[in-house]
C-alpha positions in Angstrom: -9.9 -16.3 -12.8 -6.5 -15.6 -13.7 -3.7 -16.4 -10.9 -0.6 -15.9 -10.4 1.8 -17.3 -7.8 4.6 -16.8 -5.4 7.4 -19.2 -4.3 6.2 -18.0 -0.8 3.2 -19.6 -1.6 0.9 -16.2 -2.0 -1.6 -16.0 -4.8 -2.8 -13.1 -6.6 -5.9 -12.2 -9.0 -5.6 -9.0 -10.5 -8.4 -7.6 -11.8 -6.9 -3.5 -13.8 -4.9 -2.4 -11.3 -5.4 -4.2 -8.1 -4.7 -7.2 -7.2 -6.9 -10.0 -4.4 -3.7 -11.7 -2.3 -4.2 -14.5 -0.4 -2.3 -17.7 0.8 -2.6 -20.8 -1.6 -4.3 -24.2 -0.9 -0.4 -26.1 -0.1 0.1 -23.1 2.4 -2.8 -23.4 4.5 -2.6 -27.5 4.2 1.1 -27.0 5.3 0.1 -24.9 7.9 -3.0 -26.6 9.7 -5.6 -25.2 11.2 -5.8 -21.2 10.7 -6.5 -19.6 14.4 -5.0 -16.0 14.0 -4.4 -13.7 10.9 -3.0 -10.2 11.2 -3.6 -8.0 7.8 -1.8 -5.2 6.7 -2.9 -1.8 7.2 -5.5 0.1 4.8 -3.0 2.7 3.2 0.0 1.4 3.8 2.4 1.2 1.1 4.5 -2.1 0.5 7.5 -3.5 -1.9 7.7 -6.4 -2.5 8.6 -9.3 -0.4 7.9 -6.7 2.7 5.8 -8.7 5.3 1.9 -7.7 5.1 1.0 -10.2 7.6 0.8 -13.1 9.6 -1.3 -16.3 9.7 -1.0 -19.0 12.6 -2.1 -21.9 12.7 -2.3 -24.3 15.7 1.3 -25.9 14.1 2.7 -22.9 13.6 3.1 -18.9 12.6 3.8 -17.9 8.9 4.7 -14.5 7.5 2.5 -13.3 4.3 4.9 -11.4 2.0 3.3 -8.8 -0.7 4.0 -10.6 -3.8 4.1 -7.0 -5.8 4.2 -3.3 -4.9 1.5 -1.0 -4.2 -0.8 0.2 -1.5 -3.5 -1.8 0.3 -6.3 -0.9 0.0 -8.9 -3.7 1.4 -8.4 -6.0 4.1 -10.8 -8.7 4.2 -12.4 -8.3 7.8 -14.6 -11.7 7.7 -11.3 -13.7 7.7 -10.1 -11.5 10.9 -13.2 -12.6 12.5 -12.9 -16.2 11.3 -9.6 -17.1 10.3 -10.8 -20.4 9.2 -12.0 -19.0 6.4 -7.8 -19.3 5.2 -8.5 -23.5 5.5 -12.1 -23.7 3.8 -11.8 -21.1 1.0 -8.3 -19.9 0.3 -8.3 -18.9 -3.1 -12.4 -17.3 -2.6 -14.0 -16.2 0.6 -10.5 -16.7 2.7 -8.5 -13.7 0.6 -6.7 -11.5 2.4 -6.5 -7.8 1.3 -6.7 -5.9 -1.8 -3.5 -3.9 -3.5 -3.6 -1.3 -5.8 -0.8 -1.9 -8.3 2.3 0.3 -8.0 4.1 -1.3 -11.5 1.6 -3.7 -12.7 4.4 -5.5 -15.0 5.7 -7.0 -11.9 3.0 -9.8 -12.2 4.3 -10.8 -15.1 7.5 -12.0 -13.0 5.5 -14.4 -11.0 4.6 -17.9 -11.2 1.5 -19.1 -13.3 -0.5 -22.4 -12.4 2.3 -25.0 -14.3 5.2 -23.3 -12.6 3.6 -23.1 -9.6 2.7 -26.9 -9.5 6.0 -27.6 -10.2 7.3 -25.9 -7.1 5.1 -27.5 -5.3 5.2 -31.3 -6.4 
């Protein structure tokens, strides 16, 4: 799996043209326990660094950002109904929706692993 990374701490895996986005591990451990997520909605277009969501957390509320442009096109409904999913499995089981690429080249702007460790030592 190949992933790339946002300074807001989103991660993507993009498999031809769409993307998985989810929160990264040193989001959800920053954030604590996951108690609420609000995901975008199927067919909505985004650009981005628009807002697609919210997680909260027993410490506090975050906003998820769309880390490129396109439309969503899956939201994943097991973490709606068990948001802890974002604390046990963030980068597998705890994703949260699915994009289809409006200018795939914008991944190449984003972080890779090294960069992203970087930002977050």
């Amino acid at each position: 799996m190949s992933l790339k990374y946002t300074p807001e701490h989103e991660w993507l895996n993009v498999e031809g043209d769409v993307a998985v986005v989810g929160i990264t591990h040193h989001a959800q451990d920053a954030l604590g326990d996951v108690v609420f997520v609000e995901l975008p909605e199927i067919g909505k277009s985004y650009a981005p660094q628009e807002v697609a969501g919210v997680v909260e957390s027993v410490k506090a509320a975050a906003d998820v950002y769309m880390p490129v442009s396109g439309e969503v096109i899956e939201v994943n409904e097991a973490l709606r109904d068990d948001p802890t999913l974002a604390n046990s499995d963030p980068l597998g089981a705890g994703w949260f929706f699915k994009v289809k690429l409006s200018n795939p080249a914008e991944v190449d702007a984003l972080l890779d692993e090294t960069a992203y460790g970087d930002l977050t030592k």
